[in-house]
Every structure is written in structure tokens, then in C-alpha cells.
KEKELUM-120316 format. One line per 4 residues: number of its first residue (from 1); for each residue x, y, z of N, C-alpha, C, O, CB. Coordinates in steps of 0.1 Angstrom, whole numbers, plus 5000, padded with zeros to 4 digits. Glycine has a CB too. Layout:
NUM) X Y Z X Y Z X Y Z X Y Z X Y Z ~ ...
//
This chain:
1) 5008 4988 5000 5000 5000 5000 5009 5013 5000 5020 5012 5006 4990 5000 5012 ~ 5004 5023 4994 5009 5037 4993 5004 5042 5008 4992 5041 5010 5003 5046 4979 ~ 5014 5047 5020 5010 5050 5025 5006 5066 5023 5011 5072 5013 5015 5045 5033 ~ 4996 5075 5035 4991 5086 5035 4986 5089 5019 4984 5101 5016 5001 5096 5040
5) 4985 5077 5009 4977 5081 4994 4968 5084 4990 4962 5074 4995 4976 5074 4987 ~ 4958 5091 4984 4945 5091 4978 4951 5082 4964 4961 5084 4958 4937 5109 4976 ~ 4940 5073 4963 4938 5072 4948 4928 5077 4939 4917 5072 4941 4938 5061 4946 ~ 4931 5088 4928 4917 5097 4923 4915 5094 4907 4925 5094 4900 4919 5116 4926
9) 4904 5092 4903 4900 5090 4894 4889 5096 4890 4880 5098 4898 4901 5081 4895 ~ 4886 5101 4875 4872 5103 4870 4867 5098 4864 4874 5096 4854 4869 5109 4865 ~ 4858 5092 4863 4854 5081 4852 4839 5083 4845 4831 5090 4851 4854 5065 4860 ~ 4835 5076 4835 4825 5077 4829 4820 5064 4819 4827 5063 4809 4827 5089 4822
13) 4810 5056 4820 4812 5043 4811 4821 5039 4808 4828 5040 4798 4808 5042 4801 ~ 4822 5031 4821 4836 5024 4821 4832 5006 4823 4840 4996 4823 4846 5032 4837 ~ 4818 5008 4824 4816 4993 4825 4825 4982 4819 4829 4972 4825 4805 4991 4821 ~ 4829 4986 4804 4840 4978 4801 4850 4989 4790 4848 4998 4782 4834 4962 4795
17) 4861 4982 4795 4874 4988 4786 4882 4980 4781 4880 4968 4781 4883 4995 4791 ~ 4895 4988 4772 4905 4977 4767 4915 4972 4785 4925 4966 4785 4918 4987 4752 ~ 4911 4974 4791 4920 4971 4804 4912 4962 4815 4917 4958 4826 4924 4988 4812 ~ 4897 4959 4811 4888 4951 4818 4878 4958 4827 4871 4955 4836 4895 4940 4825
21) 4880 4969 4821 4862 4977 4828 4865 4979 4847 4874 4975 4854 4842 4960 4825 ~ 4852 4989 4849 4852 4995 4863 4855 4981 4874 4861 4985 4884 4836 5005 4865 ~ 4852 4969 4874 4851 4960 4884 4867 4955 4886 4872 4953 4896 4839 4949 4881 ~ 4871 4953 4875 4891 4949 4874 4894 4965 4880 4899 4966 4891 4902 4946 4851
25) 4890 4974 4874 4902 4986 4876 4900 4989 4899 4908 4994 4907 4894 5006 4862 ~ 4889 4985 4898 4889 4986 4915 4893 4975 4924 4895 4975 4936 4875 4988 4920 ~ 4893 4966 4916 4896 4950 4928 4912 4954 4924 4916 4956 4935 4888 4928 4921 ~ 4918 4955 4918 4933 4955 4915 4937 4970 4917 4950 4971 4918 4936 4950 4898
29) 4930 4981 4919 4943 4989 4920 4940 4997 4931 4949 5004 4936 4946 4997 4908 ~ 4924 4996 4939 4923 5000 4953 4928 4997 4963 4931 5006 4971 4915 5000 4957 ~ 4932 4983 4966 4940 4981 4976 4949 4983 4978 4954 4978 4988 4943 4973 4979 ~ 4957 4994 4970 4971 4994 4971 4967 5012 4976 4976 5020 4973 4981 4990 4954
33) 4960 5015 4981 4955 5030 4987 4948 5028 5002 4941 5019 5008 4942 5038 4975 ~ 4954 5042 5006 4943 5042 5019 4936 5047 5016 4927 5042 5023 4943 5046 5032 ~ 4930 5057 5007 4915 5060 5002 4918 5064 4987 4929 5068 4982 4907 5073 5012 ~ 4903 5063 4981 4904 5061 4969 4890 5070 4965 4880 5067 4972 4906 5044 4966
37) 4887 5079 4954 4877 5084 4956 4876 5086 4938 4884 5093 4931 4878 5097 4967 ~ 4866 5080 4935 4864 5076 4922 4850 5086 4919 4840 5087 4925 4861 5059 4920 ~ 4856 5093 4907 4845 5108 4907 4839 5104 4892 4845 5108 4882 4854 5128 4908 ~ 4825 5096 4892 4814 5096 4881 4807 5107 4878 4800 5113 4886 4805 5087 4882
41) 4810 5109 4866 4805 5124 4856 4799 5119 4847 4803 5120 4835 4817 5135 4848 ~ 4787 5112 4851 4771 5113 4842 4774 5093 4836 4769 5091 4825 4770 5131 4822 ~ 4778 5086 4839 4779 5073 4833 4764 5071 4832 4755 5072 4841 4787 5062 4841 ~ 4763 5066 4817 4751 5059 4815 4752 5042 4809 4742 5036 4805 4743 5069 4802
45) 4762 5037 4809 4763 5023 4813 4759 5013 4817 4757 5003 4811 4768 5021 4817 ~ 4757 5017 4830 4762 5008 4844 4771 5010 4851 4772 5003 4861 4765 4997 4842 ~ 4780 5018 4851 4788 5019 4856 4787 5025 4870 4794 5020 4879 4795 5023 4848 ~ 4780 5033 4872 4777 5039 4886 4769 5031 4893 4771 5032 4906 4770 5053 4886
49) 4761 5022 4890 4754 5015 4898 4767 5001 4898 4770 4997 4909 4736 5012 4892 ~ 4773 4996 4889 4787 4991 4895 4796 4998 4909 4800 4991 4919 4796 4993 4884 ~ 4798 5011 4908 4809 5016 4918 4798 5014 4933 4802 5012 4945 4816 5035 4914 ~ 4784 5017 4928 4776 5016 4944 4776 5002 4950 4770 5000 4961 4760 5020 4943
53) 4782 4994 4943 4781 4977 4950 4793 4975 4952 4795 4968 4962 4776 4964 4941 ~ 4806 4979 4943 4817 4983 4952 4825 4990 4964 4834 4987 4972 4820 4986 4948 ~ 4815 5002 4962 4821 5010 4975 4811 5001 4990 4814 5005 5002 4817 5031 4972 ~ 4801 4990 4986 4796 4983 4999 4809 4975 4998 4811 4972 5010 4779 4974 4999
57) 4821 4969 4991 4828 4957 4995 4841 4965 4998 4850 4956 5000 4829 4944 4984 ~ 4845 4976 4999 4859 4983 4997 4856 4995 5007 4849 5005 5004 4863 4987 4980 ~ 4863 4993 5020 4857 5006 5028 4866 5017 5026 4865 5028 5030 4855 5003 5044 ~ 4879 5012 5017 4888 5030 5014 4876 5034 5003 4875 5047 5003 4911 5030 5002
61) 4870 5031 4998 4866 5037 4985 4857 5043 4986 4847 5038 4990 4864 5029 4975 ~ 4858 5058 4981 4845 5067 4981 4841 5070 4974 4849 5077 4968 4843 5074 4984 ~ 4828 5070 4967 4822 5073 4950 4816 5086 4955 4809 5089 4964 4807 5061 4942 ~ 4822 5095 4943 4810 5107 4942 4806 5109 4928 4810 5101 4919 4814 5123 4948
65) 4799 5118 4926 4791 5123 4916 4793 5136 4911 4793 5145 4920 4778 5122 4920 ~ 4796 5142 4898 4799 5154 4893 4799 5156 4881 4810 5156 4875 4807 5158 4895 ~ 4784 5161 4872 4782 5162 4859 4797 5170 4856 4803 5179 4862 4766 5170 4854 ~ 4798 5160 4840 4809 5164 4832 4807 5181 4828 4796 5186 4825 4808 5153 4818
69) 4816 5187 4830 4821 5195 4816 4834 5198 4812 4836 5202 4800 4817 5207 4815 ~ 4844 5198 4822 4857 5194 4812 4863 5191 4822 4860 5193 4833 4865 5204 4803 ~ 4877 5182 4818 4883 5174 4825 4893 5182 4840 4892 5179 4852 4892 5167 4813 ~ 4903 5194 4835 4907 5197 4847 4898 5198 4856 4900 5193 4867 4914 5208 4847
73) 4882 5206 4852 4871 5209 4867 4866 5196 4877 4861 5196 4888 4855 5216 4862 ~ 4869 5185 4867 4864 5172 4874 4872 5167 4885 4867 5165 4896 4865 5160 4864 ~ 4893 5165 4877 4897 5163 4884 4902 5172 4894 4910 5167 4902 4900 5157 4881 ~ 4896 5188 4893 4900 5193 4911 4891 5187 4918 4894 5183 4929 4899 5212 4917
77) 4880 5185 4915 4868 5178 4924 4874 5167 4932 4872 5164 4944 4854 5172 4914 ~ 4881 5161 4921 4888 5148 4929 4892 5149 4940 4889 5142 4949 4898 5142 4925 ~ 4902 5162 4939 4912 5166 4956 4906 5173 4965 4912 5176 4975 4925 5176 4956 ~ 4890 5179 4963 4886 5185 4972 4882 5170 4983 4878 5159 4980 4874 5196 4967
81) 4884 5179 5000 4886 5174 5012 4892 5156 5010 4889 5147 5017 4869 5177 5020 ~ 4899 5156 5001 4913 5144 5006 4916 5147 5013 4918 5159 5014 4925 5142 5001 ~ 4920 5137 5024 4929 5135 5038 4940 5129 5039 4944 5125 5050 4924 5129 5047 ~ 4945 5129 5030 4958 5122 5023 4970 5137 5020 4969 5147 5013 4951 5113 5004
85) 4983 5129 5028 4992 5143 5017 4996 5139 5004 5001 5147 4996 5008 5149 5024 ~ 4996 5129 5001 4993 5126 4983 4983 5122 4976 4973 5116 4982 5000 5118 4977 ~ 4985 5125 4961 4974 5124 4956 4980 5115 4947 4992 5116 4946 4966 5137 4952 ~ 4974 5106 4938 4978 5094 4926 4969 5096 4915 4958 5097 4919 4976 5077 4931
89) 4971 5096 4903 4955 5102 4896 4959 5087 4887 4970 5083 4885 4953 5124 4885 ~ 4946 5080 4881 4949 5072 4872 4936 5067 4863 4927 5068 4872 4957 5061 4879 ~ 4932 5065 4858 4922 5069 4844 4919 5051 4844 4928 5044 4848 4933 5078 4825 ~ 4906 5044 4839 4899 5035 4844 4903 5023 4834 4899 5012 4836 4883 5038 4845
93) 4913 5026 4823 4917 5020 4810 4934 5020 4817 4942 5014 4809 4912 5032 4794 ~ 4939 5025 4825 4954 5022 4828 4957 5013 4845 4949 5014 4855 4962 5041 4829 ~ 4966 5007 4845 4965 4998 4855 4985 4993 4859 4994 4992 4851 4953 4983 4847 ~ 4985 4992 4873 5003 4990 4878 4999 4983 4882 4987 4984 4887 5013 4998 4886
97) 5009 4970 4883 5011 4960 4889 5018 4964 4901 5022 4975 4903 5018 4951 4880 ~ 5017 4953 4909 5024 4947 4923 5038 4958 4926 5040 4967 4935 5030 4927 4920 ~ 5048 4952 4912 5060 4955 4910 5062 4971 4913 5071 4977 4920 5063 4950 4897 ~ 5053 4974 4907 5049 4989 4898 5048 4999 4914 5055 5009 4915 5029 4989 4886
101) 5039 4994 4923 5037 4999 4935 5046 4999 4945 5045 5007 4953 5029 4994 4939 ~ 5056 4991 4946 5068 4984 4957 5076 4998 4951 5078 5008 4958 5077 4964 4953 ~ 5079 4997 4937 5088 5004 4934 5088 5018 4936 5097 5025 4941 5089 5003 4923 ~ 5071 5022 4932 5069 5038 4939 5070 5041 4952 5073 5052 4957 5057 5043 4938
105) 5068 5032 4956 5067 5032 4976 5078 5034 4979 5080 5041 4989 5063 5017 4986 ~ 5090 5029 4973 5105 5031 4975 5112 5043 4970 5122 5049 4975 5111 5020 4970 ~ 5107 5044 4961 5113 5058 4957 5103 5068 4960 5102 5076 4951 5116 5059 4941 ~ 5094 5072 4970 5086 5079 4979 5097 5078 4990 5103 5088 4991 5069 5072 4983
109) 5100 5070 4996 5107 5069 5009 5120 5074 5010 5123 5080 5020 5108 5058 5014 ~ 5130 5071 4999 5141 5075 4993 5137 5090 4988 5148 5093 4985 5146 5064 4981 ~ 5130 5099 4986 5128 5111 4981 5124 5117 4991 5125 5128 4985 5121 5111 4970 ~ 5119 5121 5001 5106 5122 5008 5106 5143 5009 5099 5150 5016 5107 5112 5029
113) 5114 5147 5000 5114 5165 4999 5110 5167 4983 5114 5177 4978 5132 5174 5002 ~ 5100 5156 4973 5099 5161 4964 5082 5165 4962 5074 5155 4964 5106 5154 4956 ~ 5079 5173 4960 5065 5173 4956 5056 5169 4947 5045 5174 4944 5062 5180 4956 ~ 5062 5157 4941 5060 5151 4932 5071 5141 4923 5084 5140 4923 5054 5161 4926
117) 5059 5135 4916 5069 5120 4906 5058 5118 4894 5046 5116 4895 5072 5099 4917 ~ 5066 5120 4883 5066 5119 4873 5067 5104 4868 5077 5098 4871 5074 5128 4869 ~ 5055 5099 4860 5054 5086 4856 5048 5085 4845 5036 5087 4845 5048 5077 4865 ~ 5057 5081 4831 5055 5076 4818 5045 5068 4815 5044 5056 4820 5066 5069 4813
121) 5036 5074 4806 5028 5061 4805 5029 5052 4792 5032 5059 4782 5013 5064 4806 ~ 5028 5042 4791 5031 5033 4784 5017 5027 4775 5010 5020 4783 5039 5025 4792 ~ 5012 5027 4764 5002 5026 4756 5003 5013 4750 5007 5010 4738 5002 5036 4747 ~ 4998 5004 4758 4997 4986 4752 4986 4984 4744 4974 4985 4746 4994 4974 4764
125) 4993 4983 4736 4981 4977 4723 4979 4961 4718 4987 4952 4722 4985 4984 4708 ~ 4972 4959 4712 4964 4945 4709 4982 4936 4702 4985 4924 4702 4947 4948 4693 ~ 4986 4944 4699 4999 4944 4686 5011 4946 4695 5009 4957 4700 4999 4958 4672 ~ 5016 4943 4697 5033 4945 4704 5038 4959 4697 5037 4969 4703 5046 4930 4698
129) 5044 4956 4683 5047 4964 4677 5037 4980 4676 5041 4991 4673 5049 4955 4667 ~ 5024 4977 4679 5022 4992 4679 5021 4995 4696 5015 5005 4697 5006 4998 4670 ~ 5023 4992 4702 5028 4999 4717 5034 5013 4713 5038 5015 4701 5041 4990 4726 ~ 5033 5024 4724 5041 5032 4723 5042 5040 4736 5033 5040 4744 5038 5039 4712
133) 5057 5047 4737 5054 5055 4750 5048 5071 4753 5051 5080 4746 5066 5056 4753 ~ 5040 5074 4762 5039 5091 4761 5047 5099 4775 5049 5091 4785 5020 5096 4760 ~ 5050 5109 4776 5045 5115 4788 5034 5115 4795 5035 5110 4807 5046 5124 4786 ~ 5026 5117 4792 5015 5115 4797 5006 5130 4800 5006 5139 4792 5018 5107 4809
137) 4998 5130 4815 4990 5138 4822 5004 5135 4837 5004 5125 4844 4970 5131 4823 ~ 5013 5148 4837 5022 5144 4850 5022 5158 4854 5020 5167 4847 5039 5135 4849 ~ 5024 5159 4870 5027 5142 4878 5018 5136 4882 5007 5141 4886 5034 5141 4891 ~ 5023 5123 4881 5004 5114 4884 5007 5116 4901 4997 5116 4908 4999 5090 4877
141) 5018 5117 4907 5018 5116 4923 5023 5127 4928 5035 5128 4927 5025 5107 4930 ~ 5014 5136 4934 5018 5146 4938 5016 5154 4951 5004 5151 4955 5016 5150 4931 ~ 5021 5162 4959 5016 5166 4974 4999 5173 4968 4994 5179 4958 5031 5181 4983 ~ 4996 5169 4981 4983 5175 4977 4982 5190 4988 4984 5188 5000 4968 5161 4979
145) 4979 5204 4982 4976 5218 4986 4965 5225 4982 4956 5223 4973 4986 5226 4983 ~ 4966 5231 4987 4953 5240 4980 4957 5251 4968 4949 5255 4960 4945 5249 4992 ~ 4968 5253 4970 4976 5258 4959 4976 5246 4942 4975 5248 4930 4993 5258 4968 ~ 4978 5237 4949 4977 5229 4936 4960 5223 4931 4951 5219 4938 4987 5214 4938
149) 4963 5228 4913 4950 5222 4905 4955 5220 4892 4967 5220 4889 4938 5233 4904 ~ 4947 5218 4886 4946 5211 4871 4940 5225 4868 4933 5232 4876 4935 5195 4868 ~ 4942 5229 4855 4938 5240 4845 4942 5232 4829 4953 5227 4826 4947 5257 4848 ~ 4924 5234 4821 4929 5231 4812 4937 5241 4800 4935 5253 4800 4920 5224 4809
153) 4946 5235 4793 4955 5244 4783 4952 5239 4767 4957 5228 4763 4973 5240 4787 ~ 4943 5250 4759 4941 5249 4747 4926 5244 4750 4918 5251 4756 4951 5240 4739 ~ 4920 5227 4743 4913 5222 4741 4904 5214 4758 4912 5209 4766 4919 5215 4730 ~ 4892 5214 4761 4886 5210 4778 4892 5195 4776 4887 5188 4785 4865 5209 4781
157) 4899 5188 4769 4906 5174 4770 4918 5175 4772 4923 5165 4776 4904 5166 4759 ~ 4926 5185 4771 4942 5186 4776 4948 5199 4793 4950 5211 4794 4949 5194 4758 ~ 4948 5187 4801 4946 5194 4811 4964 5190 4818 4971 5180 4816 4929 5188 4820 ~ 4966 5200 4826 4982 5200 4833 4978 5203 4847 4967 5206 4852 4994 5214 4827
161) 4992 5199 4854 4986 5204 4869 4999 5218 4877 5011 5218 4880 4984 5184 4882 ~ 4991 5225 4878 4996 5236 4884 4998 5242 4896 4988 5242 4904 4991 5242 4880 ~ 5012 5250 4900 5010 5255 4913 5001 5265 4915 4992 5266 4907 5020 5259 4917 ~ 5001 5275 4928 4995 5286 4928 4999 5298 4917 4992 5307 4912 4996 5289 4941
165) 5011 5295 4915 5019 5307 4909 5018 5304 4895 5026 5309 4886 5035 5308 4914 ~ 5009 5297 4893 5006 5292 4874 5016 5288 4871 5016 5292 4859 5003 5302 4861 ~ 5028 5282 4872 5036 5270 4869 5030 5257 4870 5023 5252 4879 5046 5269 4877 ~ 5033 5251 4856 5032 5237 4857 5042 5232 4868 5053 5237 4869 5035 5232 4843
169) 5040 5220 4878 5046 5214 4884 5051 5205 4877 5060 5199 4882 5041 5211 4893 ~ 5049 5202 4865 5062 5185 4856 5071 5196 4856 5083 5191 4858 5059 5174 4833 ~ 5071 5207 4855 5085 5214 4851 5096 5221 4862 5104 5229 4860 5081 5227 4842 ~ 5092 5215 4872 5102 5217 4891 5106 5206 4887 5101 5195 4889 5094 5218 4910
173) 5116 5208 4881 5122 5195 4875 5136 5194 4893 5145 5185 4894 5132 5199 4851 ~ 5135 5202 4899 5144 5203 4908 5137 5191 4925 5144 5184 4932 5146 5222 4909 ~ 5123 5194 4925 5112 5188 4931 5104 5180 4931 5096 5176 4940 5107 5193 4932 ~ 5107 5175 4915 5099 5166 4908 5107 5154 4903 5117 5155 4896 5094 5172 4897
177) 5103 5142 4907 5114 5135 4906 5109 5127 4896 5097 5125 4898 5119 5128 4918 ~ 5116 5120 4882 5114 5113 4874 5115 5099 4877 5126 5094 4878 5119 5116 4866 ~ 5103 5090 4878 5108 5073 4879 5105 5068 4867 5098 5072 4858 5102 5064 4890 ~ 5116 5052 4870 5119 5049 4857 5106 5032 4855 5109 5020 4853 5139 5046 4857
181) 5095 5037 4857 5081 5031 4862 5072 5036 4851 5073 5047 4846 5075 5038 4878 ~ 5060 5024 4845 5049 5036 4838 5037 5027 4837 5034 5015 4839 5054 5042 4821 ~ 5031 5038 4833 5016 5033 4841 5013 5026 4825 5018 5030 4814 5001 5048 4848 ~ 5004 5016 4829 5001 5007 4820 4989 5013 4812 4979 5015 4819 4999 4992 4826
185) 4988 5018 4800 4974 5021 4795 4971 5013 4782 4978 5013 4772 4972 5037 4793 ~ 4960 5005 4786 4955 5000 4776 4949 5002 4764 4938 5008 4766 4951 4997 4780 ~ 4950 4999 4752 4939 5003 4738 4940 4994 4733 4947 4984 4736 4941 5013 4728 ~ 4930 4997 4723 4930 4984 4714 4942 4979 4702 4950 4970 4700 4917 4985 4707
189) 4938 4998 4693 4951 5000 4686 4951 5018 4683 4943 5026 4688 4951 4988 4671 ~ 4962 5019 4674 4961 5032 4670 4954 5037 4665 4953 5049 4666 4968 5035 4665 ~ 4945 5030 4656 4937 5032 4649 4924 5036 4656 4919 5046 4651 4937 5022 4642 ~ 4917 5031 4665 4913 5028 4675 4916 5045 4686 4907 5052 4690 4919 5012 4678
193) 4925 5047 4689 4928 5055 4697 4927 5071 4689 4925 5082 4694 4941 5050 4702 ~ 4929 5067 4680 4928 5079 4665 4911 5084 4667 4906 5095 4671 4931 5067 4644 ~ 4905 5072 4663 4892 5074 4662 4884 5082 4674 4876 5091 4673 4888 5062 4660 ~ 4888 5076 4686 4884 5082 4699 4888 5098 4698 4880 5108 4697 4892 5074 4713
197) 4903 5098 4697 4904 5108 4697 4898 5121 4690 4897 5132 4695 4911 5105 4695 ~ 4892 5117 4671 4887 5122 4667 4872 5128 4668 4869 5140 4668 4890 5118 4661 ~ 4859 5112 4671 4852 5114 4676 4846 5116 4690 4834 5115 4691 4849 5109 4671 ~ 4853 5119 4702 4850 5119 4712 4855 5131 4719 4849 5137 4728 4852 5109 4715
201) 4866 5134 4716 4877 5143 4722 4871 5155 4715 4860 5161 4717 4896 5140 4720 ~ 4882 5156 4702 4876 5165 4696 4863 5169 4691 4860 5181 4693 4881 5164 4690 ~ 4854 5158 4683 4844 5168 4681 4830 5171 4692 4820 5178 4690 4840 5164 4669 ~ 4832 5164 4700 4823 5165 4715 4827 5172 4728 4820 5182 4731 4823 5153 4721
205) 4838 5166 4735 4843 5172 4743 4850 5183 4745 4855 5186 4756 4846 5168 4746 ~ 4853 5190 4731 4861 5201 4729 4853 5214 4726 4856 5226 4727 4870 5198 4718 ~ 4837 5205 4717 4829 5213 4714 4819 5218 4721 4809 5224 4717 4826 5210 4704 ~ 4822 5215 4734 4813 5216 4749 4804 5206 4749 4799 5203 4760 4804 5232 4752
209) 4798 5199 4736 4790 5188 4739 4787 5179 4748 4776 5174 4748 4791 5184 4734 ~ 4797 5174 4755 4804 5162 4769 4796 5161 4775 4791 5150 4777 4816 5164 4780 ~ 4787 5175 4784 4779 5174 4794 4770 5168 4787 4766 5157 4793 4775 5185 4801 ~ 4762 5170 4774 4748 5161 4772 4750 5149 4761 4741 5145 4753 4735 5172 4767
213) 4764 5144 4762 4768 5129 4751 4777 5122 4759 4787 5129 4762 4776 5131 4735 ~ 4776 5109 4765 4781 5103 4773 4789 5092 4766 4781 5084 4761 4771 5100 4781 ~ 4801 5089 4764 4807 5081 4757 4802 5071 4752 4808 5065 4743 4816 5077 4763 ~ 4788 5067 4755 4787 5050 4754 4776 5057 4742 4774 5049 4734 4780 5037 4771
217) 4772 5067 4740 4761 5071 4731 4765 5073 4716 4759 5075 4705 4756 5083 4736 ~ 4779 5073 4723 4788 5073 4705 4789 5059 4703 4794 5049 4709 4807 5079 4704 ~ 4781 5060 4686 4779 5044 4682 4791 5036 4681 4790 5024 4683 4773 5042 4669 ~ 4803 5042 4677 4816 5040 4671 4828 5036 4689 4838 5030 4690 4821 5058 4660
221) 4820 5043 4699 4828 5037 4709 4830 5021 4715 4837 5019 4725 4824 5044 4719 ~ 4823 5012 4708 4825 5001 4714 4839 4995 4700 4842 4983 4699 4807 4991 4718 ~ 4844 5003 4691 4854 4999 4689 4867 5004 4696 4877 4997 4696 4855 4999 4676 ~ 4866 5011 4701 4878 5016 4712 4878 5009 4728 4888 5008 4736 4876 5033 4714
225) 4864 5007 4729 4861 4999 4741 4860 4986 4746 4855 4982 4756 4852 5003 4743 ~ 4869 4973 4731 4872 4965 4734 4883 4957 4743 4895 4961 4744 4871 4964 4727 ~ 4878 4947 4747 4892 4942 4758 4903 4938 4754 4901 4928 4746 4890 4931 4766 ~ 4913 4941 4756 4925 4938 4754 4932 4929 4760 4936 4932 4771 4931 4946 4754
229) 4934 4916 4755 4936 4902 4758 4955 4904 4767 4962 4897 4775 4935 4892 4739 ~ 4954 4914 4761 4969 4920 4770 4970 4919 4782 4980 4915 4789 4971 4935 4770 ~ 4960 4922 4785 4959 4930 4800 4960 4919 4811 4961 4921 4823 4943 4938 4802 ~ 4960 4904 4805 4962 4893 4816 4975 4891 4814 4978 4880 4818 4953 4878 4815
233) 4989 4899 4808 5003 4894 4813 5007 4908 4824 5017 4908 4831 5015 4892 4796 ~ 4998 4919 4825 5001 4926 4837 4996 4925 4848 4991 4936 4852 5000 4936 4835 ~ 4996 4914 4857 4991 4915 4865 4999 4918 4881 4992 4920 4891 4985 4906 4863
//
């Protein structure tokens, strides 16, 4: 377990993913938190009536509720009244192993003056060969203040996280410590991730649409929302 951790998440029809949907992403990656607070923004799935039969079997885990409209406003919602001095953010399609946790826990303890860690995410696809790496959304672990939030930059789908002083925090590259760790994110393929991108990001959620179109309403999302047979060598 991460000690003093929040684990935060936003999610939305997540009943199933390329990473095995809302019921894998909570049995596998809550226990490794002392609280965990999973913030549903309008799922029309199943998925919220999933997390309400969860949070009866998982007593870190706290579900709330917060209609969508763009991603940084969701996830400050996440950090409001955390009781945790860190925060972990991780998305319902990405998933760390055992290994993955030991390792952060250690380089948390070995670091203990940075306000953050920076973690690569890694994009597993159906295909070996189309894997790829990104930066990501960093730092996914960070001190949690009231000084710090998410503001989105450009489009409501591309969101950073910021001090008080409008600095990005990935860039205290002095405070911020890089591990050599990455979060596992699942897809199907590029092609696939293209598409999302196109129809969901861009022409919905960019075009303020999000609050009244819920992922699962896009006919074309159950090709991005297939399981990825991958996902049983990360465990």
C-alpha cells in the first residue's frame, strides 16, 4: 500500500474497457491506497450502479458524483477534502502491477522532499509492435495543497497540473522526481485510439458537447472499448 495516498480517478462508462472495465480497475488497484475516491461524471452504462456495489465491499473507496464539463474541473473535484498528503490520479483504462507499487513506495521513501513523481505512460496495444510511449497527464503523484490544481491548456481534453503561481509542476524538474516506472494504459490499437480521439475528444468534448453525450452514446465507441487480451500478462 501507498501510505498517506488518495487514489483519484474520473470516470464515465467504464463498465467495460481495453484494460477490463470499472470492476478489474477497483479490485486491482484500490488496495494498494488508503483512500480512493472515484468521481462519476454522468455514466450511462452501468457503471455507477457498479461503483455503488463496490464501494459496499471496499471501505477506502469513496464514490461521488459530478456532471461532466471538462476534465481539469472534474479532476480538482477529485482533491477536494482528501485527507491524504498525496494524491495518485489514474484513468479506468490504465492499470500497475504489484511490482509497479513496491517500486513507487520506495522511491517515495528514498525522496521524501519532492512534491511530486513523474510517471511515463506506456500505451499497450492489441499488437506488440504498435505499443508506444507518452509522457503523459504528470505528475500522476503529487503533494496535495490547495495551491495545487489542474487547468485546462488549449482544448477541455488537455489538462496540466499547476501551482499557485501558474507553473506547471512536471517542470520543478528540481522537486519533481522522474521514475523509471509507467503506468500501463490500455487500447486496442492506434487506429482505434485515432478514432476516439477524433470522435470523442475532439468533436464532443472540445465542442462543449460532453455534458449532454456520454461516451457509450457514440455508436463507434464500442470499437475503442474492446478488451485487450493484453491485459492478463500485467498483473
Amino acid at each position: 500500500m501507498l501510505l498517506d495516498t488518495t487514489l483519484s480517478a474520473i470516470v464515465r462508462d467504464e463498465i467495460m474497457n481495453p484494460a477490463g472495465g470499472i470492476y478489474d480497475f477497483i479490485e486491482t488497484q484500490v488496495p494498494f491506497f488508503e483512500e480512493t475516491r472515484i468521481i462519476d461524471t454522468g455514466s450511462k452504462d452501468g457503471t455507477r450502479e457498479a461503483l455503488e456495489e463496490l464501494q459496499a465491499q471496499y471501505p477506502n473507496l469513496k464514490v461521488l458524483d459530478r456532471a461532466f464539463d471538462d476534465y481539469a474541473s472534474c479532476r480538482n473535484y477529485g482533491l477536494q477534502d482528501a485527507r491524504t498528503k498525496w494524491i495518485f490520479t489514474l484513468d479506468a483504462d490504465e492499470r500497475l502491477t504489484r511490482k509497479n507499487y513496491e517500486d513507487i513506495n520506495s522511491a517515495m521513501l528514498k525522496y521524501p522532499n519532492k512534491i511530486g513523481f513523474n510517471i511515463h505512460t506506456k500505451w499497450i496495444c492489441q499488437k506488440p509492435e504498435d505499443d508506444m510511449v507518452s509522457i503523459g497527464i504528470n505528475p500522476r503523484l503529487f503533494q496535495l495543497s490547495d495551491k495545487v490544481h489542474y487547468k485546462n491548456k488549449g482544448d477541455n481534453y488537455l489538462e496540466f497540473l499547476y501551482t499557485g503561481f501558474g507553473i506547471v509542476i512536471m517542470y520543478h524538474s528540481l522537486r519533481v522526481k522522474h521514475l523509471n516506472v509507467f503506468i500501463n494504459h490500455f487500447c486496442v490499437d492506434q487506429n482505434a485510439a485515432r478514432l476516439k480521439k477524433h470522435l470523442w475528444y475532439e468533436k464532443i468534448v472540445s465542442r462543449g458537447s460532453g455534458s449532454s453525450i456520454a461516451p457509450s452514446q457514440v455508436p463507434e465507441s464500442k470499437l475503442w472499448k474492446q478488451f485487450n487480451k493484453r491485459r492478463l500478462e500485467y498483473i
